[in-house]
VOGU-3710 file (C-alpha; in Angstrom, 3 decimals, decimal comma):
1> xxxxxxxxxx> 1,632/-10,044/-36,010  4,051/-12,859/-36,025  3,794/-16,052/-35,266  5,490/-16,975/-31,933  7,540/-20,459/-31,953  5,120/-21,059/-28,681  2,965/-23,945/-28,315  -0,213/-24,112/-26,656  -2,358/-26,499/-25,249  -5,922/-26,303/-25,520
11> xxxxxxxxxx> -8,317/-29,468/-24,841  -5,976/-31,686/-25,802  -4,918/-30,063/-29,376  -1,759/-28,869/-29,700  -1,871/-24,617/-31,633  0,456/-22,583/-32,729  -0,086/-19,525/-31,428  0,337/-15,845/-32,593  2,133/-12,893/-30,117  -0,169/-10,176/-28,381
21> xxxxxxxxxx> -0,445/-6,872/-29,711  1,737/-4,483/-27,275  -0,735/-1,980/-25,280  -0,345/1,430/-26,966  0,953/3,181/-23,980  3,213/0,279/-23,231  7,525/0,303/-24,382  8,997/-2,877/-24,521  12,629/-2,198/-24,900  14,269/-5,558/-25,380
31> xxxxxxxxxx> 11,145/-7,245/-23,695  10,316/-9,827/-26,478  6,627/-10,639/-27,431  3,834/-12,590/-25,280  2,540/-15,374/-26,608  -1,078/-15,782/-26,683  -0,461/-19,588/-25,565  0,898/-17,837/-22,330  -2,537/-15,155/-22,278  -4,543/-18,176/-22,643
41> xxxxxxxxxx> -2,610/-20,571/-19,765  -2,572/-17,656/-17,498  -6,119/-15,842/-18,085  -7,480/-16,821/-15,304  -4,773/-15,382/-12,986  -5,447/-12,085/-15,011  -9,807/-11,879/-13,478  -8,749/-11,688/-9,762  -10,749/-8,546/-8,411  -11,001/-7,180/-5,228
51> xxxxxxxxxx> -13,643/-5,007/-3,109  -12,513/-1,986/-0,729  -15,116/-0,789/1,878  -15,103/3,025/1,565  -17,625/3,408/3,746  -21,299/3,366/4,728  -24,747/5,213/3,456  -25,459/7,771/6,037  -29,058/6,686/6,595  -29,557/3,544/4,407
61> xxxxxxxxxx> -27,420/0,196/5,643  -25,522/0,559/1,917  -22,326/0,602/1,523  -19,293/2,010/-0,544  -17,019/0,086/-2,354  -13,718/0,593/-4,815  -13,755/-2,524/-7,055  -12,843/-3,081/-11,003  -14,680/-4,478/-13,975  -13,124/-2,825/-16,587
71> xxxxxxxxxx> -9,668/-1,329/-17,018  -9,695/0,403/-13,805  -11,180/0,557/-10,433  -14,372/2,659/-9,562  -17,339/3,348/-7,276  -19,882/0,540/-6,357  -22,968/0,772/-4,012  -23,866/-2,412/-2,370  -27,412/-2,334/-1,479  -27,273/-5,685/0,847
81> xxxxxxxxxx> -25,214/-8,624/1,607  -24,594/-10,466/-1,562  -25,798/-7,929/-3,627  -25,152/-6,613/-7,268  -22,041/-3,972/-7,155  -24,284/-0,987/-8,886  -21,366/1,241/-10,419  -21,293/4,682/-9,801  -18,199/6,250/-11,442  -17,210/5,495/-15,353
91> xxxxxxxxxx> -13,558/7,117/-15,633  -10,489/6,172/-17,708  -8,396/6,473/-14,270  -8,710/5,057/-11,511  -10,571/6,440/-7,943  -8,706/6,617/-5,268  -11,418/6,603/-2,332  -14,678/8,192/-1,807  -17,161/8,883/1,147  -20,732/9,917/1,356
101> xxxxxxxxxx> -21,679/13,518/2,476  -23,048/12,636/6,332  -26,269/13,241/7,434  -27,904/12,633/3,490  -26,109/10,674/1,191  -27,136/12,838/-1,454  -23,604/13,567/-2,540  -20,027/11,773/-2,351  -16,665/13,771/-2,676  -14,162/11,114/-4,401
111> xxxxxxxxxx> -10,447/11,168/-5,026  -8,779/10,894/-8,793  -5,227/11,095/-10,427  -4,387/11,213/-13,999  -2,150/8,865/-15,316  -0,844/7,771/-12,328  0,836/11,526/-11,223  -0,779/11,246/-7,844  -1,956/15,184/-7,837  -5,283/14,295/-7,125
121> xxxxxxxxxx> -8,193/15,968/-7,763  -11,599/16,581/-5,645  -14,791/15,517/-7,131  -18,046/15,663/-6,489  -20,855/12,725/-7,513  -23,993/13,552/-7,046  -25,788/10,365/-7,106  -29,644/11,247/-8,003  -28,174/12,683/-11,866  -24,668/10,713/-11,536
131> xxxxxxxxxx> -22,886/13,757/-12,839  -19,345/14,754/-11,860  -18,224/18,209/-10,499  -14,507/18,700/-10,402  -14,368/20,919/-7,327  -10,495/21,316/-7,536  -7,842/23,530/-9,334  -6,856/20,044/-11,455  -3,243/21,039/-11,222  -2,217/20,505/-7,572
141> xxxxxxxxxx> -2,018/17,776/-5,356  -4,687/17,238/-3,264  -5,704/15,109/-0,503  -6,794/13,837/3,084  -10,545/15,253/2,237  -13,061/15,497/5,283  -16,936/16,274/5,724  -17,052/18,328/8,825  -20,161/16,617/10,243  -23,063/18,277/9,437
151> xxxxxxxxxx> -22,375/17,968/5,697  -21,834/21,419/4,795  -18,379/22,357/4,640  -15,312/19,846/3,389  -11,800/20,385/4,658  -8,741/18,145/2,222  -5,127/19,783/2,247  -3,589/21,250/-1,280  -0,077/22,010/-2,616  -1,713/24,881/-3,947
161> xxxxxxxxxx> 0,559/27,457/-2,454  3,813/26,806/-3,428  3,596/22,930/-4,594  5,171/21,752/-1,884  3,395/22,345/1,713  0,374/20,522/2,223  -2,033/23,796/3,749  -5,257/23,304/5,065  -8,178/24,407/2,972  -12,172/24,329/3,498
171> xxxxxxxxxx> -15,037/24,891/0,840  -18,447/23,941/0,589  -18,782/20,935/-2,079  -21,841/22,190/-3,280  -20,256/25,501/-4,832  -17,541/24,808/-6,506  -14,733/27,593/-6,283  -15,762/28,672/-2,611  -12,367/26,750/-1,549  -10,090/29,518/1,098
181> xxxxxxxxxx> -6,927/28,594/2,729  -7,341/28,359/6,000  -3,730/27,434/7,484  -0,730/27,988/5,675  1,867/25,135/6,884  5,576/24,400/6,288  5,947/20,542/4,849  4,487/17,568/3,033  3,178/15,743/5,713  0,089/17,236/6,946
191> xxxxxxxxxx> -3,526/15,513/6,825  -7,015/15,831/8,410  -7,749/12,654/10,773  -10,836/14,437/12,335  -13,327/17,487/12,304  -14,927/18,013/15,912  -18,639/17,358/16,566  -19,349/20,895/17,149  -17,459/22,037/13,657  -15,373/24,913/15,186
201> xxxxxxxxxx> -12,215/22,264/15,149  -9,778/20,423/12,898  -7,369/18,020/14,413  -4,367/18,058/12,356  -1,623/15,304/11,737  1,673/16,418/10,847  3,962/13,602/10,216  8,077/14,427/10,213  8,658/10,674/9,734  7,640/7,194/10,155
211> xxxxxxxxxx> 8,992/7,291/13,811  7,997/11,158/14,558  4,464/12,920/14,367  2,850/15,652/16,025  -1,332/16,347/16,602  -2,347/20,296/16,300  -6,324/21,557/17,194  -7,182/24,297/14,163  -9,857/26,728/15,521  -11,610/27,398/12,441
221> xxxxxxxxxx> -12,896/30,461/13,689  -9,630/32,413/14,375  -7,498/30,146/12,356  -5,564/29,281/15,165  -3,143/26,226/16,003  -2,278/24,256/19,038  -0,082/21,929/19,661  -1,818/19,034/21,487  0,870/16,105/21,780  3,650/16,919/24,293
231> xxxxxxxxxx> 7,438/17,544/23,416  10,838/15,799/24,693  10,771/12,019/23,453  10,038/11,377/19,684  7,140/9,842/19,127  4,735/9,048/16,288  1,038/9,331/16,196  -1,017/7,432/14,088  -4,895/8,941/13,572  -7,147/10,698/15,465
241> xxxxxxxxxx> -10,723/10,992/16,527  -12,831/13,706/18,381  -14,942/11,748/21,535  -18,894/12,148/21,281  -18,326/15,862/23,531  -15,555/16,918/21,688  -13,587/17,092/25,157  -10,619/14,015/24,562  -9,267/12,669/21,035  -8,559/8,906/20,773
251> xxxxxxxxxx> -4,951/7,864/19,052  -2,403/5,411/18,991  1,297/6,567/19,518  4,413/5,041/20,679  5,286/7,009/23,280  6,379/5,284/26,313  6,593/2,311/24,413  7,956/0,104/21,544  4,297/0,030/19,800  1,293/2,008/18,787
261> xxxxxxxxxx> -0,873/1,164/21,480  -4,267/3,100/22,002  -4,649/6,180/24,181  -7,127/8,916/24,980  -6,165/12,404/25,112  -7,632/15,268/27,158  -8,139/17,979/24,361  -7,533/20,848/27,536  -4,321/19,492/29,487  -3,337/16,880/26,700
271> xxxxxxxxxx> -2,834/14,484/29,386  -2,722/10,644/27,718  -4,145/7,737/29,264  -3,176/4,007/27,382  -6,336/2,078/26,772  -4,320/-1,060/25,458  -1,501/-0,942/27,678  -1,564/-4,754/27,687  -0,424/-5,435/24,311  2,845/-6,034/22,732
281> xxxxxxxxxx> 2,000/-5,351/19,248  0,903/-2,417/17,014  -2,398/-0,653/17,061  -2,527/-0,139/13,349  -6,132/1,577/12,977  -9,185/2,297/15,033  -12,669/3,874/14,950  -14,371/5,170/17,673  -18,662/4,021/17,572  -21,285/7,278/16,692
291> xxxxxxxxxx> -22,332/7,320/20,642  -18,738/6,885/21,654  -19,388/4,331/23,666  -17,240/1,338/21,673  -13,999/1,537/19,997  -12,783/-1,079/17,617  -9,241/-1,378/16,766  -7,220/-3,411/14,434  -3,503/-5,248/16,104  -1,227/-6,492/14,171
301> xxxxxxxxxx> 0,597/-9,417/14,961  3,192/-10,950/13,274  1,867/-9,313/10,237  -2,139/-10,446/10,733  -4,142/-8,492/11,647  -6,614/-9,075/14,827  -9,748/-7,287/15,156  -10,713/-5,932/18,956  -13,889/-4,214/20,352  -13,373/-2,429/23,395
311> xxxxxxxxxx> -15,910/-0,761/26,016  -14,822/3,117/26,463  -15,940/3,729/29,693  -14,831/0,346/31,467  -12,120/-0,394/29,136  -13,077/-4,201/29,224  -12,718/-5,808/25,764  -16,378/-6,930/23,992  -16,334/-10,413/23,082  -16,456/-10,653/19,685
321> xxxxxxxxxx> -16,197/-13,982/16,834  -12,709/-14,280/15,639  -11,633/-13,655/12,222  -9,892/-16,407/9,539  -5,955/-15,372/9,411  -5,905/-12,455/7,149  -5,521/-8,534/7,215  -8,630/-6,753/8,615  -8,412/-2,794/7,342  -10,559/0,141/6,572
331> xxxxxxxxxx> -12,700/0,398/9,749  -16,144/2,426/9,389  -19,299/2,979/11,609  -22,630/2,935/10,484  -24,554/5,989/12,235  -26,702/2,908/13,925  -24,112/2,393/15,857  -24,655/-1,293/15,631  -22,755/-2,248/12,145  -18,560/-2,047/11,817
341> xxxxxxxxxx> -17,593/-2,531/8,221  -14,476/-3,387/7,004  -11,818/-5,091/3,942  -10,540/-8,252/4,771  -7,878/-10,201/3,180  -6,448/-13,324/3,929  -4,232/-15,606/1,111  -7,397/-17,178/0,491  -9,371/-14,786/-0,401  -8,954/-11,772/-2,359
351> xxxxxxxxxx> -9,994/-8,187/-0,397  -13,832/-7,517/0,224  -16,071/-5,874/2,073  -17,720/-7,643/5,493  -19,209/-5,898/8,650  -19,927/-6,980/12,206  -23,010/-6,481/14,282  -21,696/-5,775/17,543  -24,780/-6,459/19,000  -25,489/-10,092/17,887
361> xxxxxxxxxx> -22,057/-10,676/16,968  -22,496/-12,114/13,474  -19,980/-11,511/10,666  -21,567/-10,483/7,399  -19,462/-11,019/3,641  -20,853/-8,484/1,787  -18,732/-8,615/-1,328  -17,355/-11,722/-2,927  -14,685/-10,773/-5,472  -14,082/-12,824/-8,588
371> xxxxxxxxxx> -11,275/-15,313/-9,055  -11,444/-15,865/-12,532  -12,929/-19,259/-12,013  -10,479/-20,649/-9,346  -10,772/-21,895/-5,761  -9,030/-20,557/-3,300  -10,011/-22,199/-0,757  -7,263/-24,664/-1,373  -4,585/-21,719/-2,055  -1,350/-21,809/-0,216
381> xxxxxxxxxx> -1,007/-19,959/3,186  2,246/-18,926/4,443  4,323/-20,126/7,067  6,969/-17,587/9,013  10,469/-18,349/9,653  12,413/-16,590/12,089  16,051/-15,908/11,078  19,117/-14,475/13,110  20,608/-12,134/10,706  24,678/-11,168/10,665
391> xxxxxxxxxx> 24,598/-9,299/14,504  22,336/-11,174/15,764  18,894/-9,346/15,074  15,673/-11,383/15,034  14,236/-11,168/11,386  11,347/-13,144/9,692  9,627/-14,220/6,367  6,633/-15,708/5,145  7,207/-18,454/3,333  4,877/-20,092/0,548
401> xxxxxxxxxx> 5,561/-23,456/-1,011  4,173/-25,275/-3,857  2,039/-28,538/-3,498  5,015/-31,319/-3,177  2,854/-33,916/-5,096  2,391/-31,701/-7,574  5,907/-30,157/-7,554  8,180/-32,863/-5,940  12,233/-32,279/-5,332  13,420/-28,925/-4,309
411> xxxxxxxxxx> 11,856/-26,112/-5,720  13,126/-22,605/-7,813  12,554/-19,446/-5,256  11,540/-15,934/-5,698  12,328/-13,810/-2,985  9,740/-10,849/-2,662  10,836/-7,482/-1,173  8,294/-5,125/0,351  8,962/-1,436/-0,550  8,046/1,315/1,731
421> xxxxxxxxxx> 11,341/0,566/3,714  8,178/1,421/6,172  6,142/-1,436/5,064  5,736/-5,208/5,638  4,527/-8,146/4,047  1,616/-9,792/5,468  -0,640/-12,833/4,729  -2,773/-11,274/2,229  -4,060/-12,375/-0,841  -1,371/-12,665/-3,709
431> xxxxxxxxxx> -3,560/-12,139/-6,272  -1,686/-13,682/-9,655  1,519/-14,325/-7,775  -0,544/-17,695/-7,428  0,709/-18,440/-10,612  3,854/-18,665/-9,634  3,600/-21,275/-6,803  0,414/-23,042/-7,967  1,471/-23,197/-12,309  5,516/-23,197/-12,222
441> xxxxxxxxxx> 5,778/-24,431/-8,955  7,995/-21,660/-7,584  8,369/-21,049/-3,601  7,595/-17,368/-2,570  9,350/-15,824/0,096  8,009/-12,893/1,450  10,671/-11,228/3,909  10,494/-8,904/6,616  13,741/-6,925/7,051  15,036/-4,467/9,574
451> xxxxxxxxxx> 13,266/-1,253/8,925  10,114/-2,965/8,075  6,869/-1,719/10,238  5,110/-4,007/12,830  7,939/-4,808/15,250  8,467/-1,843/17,449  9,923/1,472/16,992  13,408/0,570/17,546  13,623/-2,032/14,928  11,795/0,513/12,355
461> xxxxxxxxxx> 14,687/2,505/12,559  17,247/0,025/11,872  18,093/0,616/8,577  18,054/4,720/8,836  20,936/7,086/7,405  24,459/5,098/7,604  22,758/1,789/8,949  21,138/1,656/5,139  23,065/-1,407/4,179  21,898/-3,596/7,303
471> xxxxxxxxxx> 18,852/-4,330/5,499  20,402/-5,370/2,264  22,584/-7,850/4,575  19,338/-9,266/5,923  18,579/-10,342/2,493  21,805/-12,096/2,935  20,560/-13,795/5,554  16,912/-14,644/3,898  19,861/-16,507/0,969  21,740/-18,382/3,865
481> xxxxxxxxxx> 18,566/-20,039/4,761  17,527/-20,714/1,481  20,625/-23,071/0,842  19,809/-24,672/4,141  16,284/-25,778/3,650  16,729/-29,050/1,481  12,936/-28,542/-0,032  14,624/-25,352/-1,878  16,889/-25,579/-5,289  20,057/-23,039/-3,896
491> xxxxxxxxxx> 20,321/-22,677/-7,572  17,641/-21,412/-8,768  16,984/-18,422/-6,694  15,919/-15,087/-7,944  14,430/-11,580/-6,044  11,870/-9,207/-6,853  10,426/-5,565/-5,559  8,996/-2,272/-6,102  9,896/1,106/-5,014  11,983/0,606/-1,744
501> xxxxxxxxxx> 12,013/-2,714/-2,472  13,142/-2,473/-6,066  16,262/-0,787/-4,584  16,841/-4,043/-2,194  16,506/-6,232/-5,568  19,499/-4,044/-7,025  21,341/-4,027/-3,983  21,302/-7,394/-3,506  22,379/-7,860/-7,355  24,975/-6,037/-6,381
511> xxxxxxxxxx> 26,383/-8,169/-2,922  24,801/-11,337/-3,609  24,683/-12,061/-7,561  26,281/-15,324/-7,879  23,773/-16,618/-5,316  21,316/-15,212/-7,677  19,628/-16,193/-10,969  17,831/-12,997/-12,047  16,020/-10,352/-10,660  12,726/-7,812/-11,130
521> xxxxxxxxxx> 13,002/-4,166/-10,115  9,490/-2,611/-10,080  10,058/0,959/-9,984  13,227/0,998/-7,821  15,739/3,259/-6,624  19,197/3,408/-8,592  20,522/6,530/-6,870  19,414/8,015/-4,041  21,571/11,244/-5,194  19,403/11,638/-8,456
531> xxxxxxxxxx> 16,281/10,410/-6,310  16,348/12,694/-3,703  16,761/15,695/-6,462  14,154/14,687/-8,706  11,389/12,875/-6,584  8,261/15,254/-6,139  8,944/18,711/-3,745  6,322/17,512/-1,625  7,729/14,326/-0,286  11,742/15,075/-0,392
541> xxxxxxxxxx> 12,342/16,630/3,299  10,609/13,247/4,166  12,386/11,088/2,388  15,737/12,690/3,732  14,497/11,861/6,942  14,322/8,147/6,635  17,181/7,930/3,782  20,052/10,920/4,905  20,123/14,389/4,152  21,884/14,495/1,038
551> xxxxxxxxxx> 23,081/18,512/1,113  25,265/17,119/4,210  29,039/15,997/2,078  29,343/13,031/4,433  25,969/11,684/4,046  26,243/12,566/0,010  29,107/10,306/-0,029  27,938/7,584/1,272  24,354/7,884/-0,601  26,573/7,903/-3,602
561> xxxxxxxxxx> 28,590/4,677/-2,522  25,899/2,745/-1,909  23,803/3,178/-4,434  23,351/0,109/-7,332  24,166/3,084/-9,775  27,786/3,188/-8,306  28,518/-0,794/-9,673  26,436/-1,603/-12,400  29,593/-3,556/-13,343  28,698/-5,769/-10,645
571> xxxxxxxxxx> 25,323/-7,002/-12,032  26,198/-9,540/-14,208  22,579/-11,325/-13,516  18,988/-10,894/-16,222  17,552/-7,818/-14,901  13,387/-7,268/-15,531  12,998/-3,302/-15,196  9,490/-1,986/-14,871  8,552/1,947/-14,712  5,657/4,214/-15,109
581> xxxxxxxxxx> 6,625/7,551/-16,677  4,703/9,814/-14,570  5,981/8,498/-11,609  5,858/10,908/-8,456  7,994/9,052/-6,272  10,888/7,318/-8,389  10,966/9,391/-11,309  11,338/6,987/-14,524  15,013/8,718/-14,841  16,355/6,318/-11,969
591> xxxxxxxxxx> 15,259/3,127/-14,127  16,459/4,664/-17,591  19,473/5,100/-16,176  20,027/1,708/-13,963  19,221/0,201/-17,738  21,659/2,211/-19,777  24,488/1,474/-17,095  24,016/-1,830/-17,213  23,661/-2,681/-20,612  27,050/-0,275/-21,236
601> xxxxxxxxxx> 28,852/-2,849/-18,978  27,572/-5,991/-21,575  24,646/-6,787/-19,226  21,166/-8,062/-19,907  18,272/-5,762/-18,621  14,365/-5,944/-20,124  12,725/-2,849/-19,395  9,209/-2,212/-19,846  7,936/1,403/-19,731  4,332/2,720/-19,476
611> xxxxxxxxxx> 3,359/5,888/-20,773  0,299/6,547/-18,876  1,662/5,182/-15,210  2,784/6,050/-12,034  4,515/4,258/-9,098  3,280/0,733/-10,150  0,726/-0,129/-12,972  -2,934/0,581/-12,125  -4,479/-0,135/-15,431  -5,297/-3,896/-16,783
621> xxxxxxxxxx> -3,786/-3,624/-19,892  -0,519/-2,391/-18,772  -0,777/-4,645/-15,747  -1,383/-7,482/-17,604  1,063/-7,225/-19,998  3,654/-6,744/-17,043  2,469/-9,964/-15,075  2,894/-12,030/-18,931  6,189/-10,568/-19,618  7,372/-11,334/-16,109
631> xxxxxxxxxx> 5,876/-14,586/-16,428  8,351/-15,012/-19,472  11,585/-13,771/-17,829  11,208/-16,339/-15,163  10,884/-18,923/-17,564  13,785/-18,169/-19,191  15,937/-17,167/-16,569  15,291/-18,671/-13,038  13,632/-21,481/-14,444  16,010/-23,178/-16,354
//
């Protein structure tokens, strides 16, 4: 190793201190070497874990969670409140999500990648010998697995076919090559929301886009479809669950209205009637009770997330205790009938698993995930600023600032882009980007942009086909208030994102950059030409959709004009480029190149690579290593 001209400081004794050994699956081209002063100041920022309810035990009142203690995250029963997190799984990669064969327990079927590829596989854990059956063909993508509700049979869609559609396949989990194809379908977007109480029925989601989805009925018995949602307007539905007779299936859609609110639908006339027609905001999830006779639902509102409980037959709400400002997510039954389990996050406290009695209404914690030693309790939480961007258009950010005794006079800012473009950022926890406000005192600015979900179905499609660029102008906007607020340094501003987002942090390199400092592209978009040809078959007739249909010359051109590729002579700012090789989504080609054209035109671009990735880094080496060396670029270039 050698010795890095770092200094640390460690009880009061000055070291000098020696750089870390690079991960083995890790390239650092032009990234230079982390300190292990910097490990040690920022270790504790590296221990955050979180919890995920999967999901409860059938009979027991256990529980099902996704949480890490090594280098990835795995299964964990949870026997009771409090309890030790028994693990279940020991894997090199990560699992995905998991749920317990109904009725017994004895089994779970889990999802798992390789190297961050995303063509999962099937497994089955069988938790009295804790052995693992691979049930799929461990080539094709596979997903959107559900027990029909006896236990028996397991229905998950499969590129299998051709590697692109998403058919509909069932086996029984407990014989392993049994698997038949039981609808052949035409497109990516197909999953499994329900199987009916009597087994004869899948209902079947097949989204088009964000804004447009359809609900088919699958008789299992003659293999045919129906289409259950009605035609004419464009709508999108969101889930889907079978009532306790099978007769109507519960959903949120948007039709007749700017959000997802909740509605029942009568399985023989598909008539809908709205169960929250009162609300302005988005039903983002719900789960119906065992006996049908409660529904909980999650609303999101202005990005948090408000938990409901709602009598089917009256339609009255349930009173229930109110949760701390956070992101509620993840709702599961018991079979009692009586417990609602759920992850909740809120920017103090990292994600973990709580339930609800409905009957007593107490709120259990049943997970308490480690902080590496820190309180949170005292962590920032955000406030939201609502902007009027260039025509007008109402957008908003959450803002967090750092403690002004600690950090007095106007502070650097990194602005944070969501990815998606149909995502949002919400007050959840932010993990090590703590460090950033709470160690270098560095205000975080979490925008919410045209396009982004959680404001109606008009503004979701404000940044579609030629209206791309809107968004990037709302950035604009996000920069005009930044000069304006006095408790900000207009100098010291930099931006940061992944996926979607790492195409708005190039973008706005490219309109913005002497408003700018530097800038972090997580696995972004360079081209949408070369993207669109070389993302996965499976997901590119849905991209087009929300992006432009590139095979159209007008839409080619302009896909072409706007894209950072086009005027890499333009970025003239530090540029951080992260990538995972196997990436599905934004194949590593769209960094390499963003890299090469910008260090042709005499510009400065780190890029850090990892062999054994995907679409962001899932392991806690390579994660780790990312959060240090990112730690290092702001130092040197917003910082100063």
């Amino acid at each position: 190793m050698t010795q890095a001209l770092v200094w640390g400081l460690a009880a009061g004794v000055l070291f000098a201190a020696e750089d870390l050994p690079l991960p083995e699956n890790l390239v650092a081209d032009q990234v230079p070497p982390i300190a292990a002063a910097l490990r040690a100041d920022a270790g504790r920022y590296l221990e955050f874990r979180a919890a995920a309810f999967n999901g409860w035990h059938p009979v027991r009142r256990e529980l099902l969670v996704v949480t890490r203690f090594a280098e990835t995250p795995q299964l964990h029963q949870v026997r009771q409140p409090g309890g030790a997190r028994r693990q279940l799984t020991f894997t090199d990669e990560p699992v995905a999500g998991a749920a317990y064969r109904p009725k017994v327990g004895d089994a779970l079927v889990f999802l798992q990648d390789t190297g961050g590829g995303e063509f999962f596989q099937l497994h089955r854990h069988d938790v009295g010998t804790g052995r693992n059956t691979l049930l799929t063909d461990g080539r094709s993508r596979h997903g959107s697995p559900r027990w029909s509700r006896d236990g028996r049979s397991l229905a998950f869609t499969s590129t299998r076919r051709n590697g692109k559609d998403t058919d509909i396949w069932v086996m029984n989990p407990d014989q392993p090559g049994s698997e038949r194809q039981v609808l052949a379908v035409n497109g990516g977007g197909f999953s499994i929301p329900d199987w009916s109480h009597d087994g004869t029925t899948l209902l079947l989601q097949e989204s088009i886009s964000i804004n447009e989805s359809r609900l088919h009925l699958l008789d299992l018995k003659t293999g045919q479809t129906r289409l259950l949602t009605p035609g004419g307007e464009k709508a999108a539905y969101s889930g889907g669950q079978f009532s306790r007779d099978d007769r109507t299936i519960y959903t949120a859609t948007d039709r007749g209205s700017e959000y997802q609110r909740l509605v029942r639908l009568d399985r023989r006339t598909g008539a809908e009637t709205v169960l929250t027609a009162g609300l302005r905001w988005d039903v983002s999830e719900f789960e119906v009770s065992p006996d049908g006779r409660l529904v909980a639902f999650v609303t999101n509102e202005d990005g948090a997330g408000v938990l409901h409980l709602m009598d089917t037959r009256s339609g009255r709400p349930v009173k229930i205790p109110a949760l701390p400002l956070g992101v509620p997510s993840g709702l599961r039954w018991h079979e009692n009938g009586r417990d609602l389990g759920f992850s909740f996050t809120s920017a103090r406290s990292p994600a973990d698993a709580w339930s609800l009695d409905v009957k007593s209404g107490h709120l259990t914690r049943w997970t308490e995930s480690e902080t590496g030693g820190l309180d949170t309790s005292g962590f920032v939480e955000p406030e939201i600023v609502r902007l009027k961007s260039f025509d007008g258009l109402g957008v908003s950010a959450f803002v967090y600032r750092p403690d002004p005794a600690r950090f007095p006079g106007p502070r650097p800012v990194l602005v944070v882009i969501h990815g998606g473009p149909e995502s949002q950022s919400r007050p959840v926890f932010l993990a090590r980007n703590n460090y950033y406000l709470n160690e270098l005192g560095v205000a975080l600015v979490y925008p919410n942009v045209r396009g982004s979900s959680g404001y109606g179905k008009t503004f979701l499609t404000l940044d579609n086909g030629f209206k791309r660029e809107d968004s990037v102008r709302d950035i604009g906007t996000v920069l005009d208030w930044i000069q304006g607020d006095a408790r900000l340094d207009r100098a010291r501003v930099g931006v940061m994102g992944g996926s979607y987002g790492g195409y708005m942090v190039l973008a706005s390199l490219v309109h913005f950059g002497e408003r700018l400092r530097c800038a972090v592209d997580i696995v972004g978009i360079s081209n949408f030409l070369t993207f669109l040809k070389n993302t996965q078959d499976y997901r590119r007739d849905l991209r087009r959709v929300e992006y432009g249909d590139e095979r159209e010359p007008q839409m080619a051109e302009f896909l072409a004009r706007i894209s950072p590729m086009a005027h890499a002579a333009r970025i003239r700012r530090p540029l951080f480029v992260v990538q995972g090789r196997n990436d599905p989504r934004v194949p590593v080609t769209e960094a390499e190149q963003m890299v090469k054209a910008i260090r042709d035109q005499g510009g400065l671009a780190w890029y850090l690579m990892a062999r054994d990735e995907g679409h962001g880094f899932a392991k806690k080496k390579n994660a780790d290593h990312q959060f240090l060396s990112t730690i290092r670029f702001l130092q040197e270039h917003l910082l100063k």
